[in-house]
LUMTOR-11407 format. One record per atom (N, C-alpha, C, O): residue in three letters; x, y, z. Coordinates in steps of 0.02 Angstrom, whole numbers, plus 50000, padded with zeros to 5 digits. Example, Ala and Ser with C-alpha at 12.3 -4.5 7.8 and 13.67 -1.06 7.14 Angstrom:
ALA506604971650390ALA506154977550390ALA506604983550390ALA507124983450423SER506424988850354SER506844994750357SER506455000250394SER506705005750402
This chain:
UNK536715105649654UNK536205107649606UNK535695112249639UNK535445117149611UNK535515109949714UNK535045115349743UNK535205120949739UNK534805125449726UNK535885121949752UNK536055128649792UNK536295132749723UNK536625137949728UNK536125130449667UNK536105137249589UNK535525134249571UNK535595132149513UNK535085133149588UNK534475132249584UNK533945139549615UNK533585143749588UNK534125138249677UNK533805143749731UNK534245150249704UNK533975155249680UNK535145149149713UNK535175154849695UNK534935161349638UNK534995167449639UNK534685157049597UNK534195161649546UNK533745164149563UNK533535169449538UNK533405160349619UNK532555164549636UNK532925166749693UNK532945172749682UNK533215165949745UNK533435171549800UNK534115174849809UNK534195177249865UNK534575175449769UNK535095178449753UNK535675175249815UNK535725169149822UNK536065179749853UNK536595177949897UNK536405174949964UNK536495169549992UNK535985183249985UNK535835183350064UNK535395178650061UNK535445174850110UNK534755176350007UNK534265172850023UNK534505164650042UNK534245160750082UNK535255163649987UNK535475159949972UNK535615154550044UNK535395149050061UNK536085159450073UNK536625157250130UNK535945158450179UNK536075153150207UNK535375160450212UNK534865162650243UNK534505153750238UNK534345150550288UNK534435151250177UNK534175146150152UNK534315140950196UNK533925138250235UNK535085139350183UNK535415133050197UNK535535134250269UNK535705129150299UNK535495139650303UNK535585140550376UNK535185137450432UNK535265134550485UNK534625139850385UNK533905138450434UNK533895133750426UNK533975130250476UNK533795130350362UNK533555123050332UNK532785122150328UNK532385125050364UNK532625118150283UNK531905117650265UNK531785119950198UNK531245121950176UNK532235119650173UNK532335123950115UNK531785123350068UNK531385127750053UNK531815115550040UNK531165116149984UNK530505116650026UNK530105120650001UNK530255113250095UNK529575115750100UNK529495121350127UNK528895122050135UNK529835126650151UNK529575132850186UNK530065138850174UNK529785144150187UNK530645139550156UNK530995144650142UNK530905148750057UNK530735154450044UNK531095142950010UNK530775144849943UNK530035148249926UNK529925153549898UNK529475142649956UNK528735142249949UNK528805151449988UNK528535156149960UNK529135152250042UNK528915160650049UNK529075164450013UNK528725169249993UNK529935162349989UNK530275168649966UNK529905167049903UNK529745172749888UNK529655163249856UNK529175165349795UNK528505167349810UNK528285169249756UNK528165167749843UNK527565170749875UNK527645176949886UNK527235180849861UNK528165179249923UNK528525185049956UNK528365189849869UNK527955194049853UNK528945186349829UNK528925190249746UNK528365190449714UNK528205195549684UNK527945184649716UNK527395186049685UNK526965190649710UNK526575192849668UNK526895193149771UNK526315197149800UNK526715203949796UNK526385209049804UNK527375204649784UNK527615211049773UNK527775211849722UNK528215215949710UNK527505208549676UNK527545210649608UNK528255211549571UNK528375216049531UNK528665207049589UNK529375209049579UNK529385201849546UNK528965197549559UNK530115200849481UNK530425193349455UNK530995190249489UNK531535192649506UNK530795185749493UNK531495181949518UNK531955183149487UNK531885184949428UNK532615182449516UNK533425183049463UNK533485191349450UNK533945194149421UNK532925194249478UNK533265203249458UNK533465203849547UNK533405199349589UNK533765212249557UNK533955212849624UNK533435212349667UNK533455208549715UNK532925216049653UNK532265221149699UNK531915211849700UNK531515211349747UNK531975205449662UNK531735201449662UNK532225196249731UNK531895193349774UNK532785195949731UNK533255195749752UNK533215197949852UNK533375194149897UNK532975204549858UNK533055207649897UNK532215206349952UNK532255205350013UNK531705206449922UNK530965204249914UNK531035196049943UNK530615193149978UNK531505193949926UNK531295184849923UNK531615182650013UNK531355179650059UNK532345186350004UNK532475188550078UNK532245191150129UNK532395188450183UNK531875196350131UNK531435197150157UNK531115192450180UNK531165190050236UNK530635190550122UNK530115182950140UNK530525179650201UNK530395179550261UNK531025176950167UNK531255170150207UNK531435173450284UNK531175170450330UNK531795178550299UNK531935181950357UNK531275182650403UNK531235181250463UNK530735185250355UNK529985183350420UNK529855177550439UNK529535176150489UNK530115173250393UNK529885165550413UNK530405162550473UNK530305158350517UNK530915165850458UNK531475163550528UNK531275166650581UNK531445164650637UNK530945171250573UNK530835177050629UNK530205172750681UNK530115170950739UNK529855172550606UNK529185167150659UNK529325162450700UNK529095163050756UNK529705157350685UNK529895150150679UNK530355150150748UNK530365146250795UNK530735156650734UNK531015156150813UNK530485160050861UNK530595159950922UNK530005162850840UNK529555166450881UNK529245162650914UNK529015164450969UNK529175156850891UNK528565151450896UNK528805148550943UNK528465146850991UNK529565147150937UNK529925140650980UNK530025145051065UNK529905142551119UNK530395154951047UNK530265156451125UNK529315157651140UNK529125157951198UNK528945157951101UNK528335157551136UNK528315151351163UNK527955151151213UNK528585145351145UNK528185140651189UNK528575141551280UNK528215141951329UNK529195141551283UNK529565143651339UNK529085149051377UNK528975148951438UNK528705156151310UNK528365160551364UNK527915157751403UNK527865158551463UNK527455152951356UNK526935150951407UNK526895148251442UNK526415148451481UNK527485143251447UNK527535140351505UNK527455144451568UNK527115142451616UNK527735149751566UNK527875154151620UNK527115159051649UNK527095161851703UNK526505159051593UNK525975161151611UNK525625158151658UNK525755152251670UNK525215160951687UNK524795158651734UNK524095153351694UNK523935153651634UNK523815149351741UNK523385145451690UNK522715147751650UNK522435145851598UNK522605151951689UNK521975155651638UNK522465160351601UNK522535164351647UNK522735162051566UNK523045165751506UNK523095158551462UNK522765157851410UNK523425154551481UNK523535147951436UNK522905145351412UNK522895143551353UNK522085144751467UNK521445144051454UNK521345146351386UNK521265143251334UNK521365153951401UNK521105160151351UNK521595158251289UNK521285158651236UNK521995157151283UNK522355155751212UNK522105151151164UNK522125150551102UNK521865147951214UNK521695139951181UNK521095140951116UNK520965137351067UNK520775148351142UNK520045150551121UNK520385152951042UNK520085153450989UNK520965153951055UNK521255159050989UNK521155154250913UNK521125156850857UNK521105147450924UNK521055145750844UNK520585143750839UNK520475143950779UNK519985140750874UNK519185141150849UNK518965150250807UNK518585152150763UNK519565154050861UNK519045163050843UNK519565163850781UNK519465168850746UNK520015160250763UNK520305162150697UNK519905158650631UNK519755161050576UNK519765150350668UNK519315147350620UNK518635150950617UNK518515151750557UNK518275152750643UNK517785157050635UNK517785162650592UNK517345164550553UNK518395165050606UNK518315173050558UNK518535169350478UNK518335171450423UNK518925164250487UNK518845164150416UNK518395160750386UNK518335161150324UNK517945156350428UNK517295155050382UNK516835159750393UNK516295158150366UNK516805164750420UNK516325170050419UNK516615175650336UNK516245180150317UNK517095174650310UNK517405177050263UNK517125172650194UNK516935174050138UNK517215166850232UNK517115161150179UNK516075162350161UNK515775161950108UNK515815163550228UNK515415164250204UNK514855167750178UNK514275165850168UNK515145173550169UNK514925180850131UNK514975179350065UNK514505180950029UNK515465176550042UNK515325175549970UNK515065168049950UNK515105166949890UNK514805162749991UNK514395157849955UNK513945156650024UNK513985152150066UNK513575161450022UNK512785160850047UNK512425152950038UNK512065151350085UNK512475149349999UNK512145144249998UNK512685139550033UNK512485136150080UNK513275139150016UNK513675132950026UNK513835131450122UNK513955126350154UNK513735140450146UNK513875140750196UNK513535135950268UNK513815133550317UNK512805136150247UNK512465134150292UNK512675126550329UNK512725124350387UNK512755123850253UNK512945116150245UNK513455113950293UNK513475110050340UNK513835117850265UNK514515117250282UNK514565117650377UNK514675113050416UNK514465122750387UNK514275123950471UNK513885116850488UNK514115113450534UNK513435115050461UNK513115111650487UNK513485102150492UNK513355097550530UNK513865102650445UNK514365096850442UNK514815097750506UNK514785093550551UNK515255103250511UNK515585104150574UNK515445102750616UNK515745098950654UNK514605107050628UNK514335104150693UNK514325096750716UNK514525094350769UNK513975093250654UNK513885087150678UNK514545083250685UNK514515078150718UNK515235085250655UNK515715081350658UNK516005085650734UNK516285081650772UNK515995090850753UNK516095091150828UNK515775087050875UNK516145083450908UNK515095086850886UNK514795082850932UNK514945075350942UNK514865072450996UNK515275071250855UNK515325064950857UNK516185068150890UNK516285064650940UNK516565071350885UNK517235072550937UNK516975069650998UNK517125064451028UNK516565073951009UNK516315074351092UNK516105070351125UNK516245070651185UNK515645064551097UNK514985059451096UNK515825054951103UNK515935053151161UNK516375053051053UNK517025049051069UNK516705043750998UNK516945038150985UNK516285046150970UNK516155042150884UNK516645044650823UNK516795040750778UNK516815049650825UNK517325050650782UNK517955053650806UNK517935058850839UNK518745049650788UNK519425053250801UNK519235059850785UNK518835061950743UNK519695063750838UNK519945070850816UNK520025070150742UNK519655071950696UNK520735066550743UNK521035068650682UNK520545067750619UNK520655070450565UNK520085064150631UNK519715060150564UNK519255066550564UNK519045067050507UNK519035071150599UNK518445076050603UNK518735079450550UNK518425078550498UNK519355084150542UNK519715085650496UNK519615084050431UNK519435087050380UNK519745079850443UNK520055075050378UNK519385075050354UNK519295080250323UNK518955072050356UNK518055071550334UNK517795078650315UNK517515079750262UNK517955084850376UNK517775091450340UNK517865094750285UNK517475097750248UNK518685093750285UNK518985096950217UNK518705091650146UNK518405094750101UNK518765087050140UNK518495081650089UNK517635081750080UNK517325082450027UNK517445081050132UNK516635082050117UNK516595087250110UNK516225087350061UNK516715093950126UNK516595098350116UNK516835102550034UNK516525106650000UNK517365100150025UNK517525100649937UNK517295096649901UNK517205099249846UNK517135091049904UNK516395086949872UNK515815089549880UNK515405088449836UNK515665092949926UNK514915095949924UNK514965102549886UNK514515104049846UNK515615107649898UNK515615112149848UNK515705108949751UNK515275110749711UNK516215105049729UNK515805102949666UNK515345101849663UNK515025104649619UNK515045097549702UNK514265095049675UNK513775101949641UNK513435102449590UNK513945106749696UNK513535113849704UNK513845115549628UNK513465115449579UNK514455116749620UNK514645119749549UNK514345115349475UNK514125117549422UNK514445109549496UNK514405106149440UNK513525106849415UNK513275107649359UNK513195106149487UNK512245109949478UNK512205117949469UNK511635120049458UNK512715122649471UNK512675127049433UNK512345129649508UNK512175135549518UNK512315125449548UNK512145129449620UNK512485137649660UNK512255142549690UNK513065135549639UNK513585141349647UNK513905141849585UNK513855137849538UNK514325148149585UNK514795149149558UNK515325151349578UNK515795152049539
């Protein structure tokens, strides 16, 4: 049933590309319809067909990219491995610096939750994992609150 299921939204190549890699329903589909939707193309036509393959082919591309990067770094010296480490705070940054150009009010808050849920990291009062988990949730509770007061929009 999967496999004339998918074949409608990714035709042959996407098809046999699918079941190769594996992962099919959480990461091969979810691209190759992302892939169509942002190119403006329908599923079940060719150019839709051809678009969805694509998708899924960058996602194999990554996925094995990911697996020889970890082999590369092994092979780096330890300050290159240091300096990497810096790469997803400066990714999280740029996107709340994105995030916060367009809600001026919500922004401040928000930073200021982080902060304090970093320091309790640090201080050994709150799990890693729970810092997470508390940001994203308090932090989308504090944005309704703001909508529902007409604080933002």
């Amino acid at each position: 049933m999967e496999s004339i299921s998918y074949f409608l939204i990714v035709g042959f190549a996407g098809t046999y590309m699918a079941f190769v890699s594996c992962n099919i329903n959480n990461l091969r589909i979810p691209c190759a319809m992302i892939t169509q939707k942002v190119a403006g193309v329908e599923s079940g036509t060719d150019k839709g067909s051809i678009v969805a393959t694509l998708g899924m082919a960058v996602s194999i591309i990554l996925a094995a990219g990911s697996f020889a990067g970890g082999q590369v770094l092994q092979q780096q010296p330890e300050f290159v491995v240091k300096a990497l480490q810096l790469l997803l705070p400066a990714l999280f940054s740029a996107i709340f610096v994105q995030f916060a150009t367009s809600k001026f009010k919500l922004a401040p808050i928000i930073l200021a939750l982080c902060l304090f849920l970093a320091i309790g990291v640090r201080k050994g009062f709150i799990p890693g994992f729970a810092s997470t988990l508390i940001a994203v949730f308090v932090s989308i509770a504090i944005a309704i609150f703001f909508y529902k007061k007409n604080i933002i929009k």
